[in-house]
C-alpha positions in Angstrom: -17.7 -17.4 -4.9 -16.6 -14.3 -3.5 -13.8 -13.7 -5.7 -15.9 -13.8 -8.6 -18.5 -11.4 -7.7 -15.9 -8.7 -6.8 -13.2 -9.8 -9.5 -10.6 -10.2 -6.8 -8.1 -13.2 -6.7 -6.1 -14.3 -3.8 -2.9 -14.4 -5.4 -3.6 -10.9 -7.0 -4.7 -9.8 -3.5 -1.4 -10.8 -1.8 0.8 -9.7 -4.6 -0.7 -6.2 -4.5 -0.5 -6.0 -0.7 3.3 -6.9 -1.0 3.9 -4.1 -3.4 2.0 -1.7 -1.4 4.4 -2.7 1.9 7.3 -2.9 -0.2 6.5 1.2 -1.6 6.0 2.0 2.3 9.3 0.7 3.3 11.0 2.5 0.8 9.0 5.5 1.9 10.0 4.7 5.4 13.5 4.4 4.3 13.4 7.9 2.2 12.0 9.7 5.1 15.0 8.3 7.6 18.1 9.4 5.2 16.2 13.2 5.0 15.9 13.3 8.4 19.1 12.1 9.4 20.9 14.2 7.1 18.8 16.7 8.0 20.0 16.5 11.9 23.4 16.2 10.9 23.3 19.4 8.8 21.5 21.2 11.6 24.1 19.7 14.0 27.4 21.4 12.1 25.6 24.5 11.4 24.9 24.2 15.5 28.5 24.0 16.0 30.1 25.8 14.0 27.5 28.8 15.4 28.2 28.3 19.0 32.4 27.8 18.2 31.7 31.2 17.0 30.2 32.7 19.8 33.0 31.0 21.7 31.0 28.1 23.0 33.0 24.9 23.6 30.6 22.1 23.8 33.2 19.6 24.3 35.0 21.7 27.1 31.1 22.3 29.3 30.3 18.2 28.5 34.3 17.1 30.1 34.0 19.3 33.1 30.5 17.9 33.3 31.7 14.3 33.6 34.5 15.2 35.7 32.2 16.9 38.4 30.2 13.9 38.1 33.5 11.7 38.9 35.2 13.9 41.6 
């Protein structure tokens, strides 16, 4: 009865609703690979900055963990 007043149908209902989730996933999806390559981009640039200042990252993180261990 309802379905006629408002013109919906259940199977129309559910196919629209799995569309919808289907376009948010792939939204979801979009948004994670521009953000991650996004980090790793702003990572290098990081890097490749600080190796220029004379910044070791990798030195200040092993003498780190070798304080922590001795």
């Amino acid at each position: 009865m309802i379905d006629a007043l408002f013109g919906y149908d259940s199977n129309n209902v559910a196919f629209d609703i799995q569309r919808a989730h289907s376009a948010e996933l792939t939204i979801a999806r979009l948004r994670a690979w521009i953000w991650g390559i996004t980090a790793v981009v702003a990572s290098l640039l990081l890097g490749n900055i600080a190796g220029s200042f004379g910044i070791d990252f990798f030195h200040i993180a092993w003498e780190s963990f070798k304080h922590v261990l001795w």
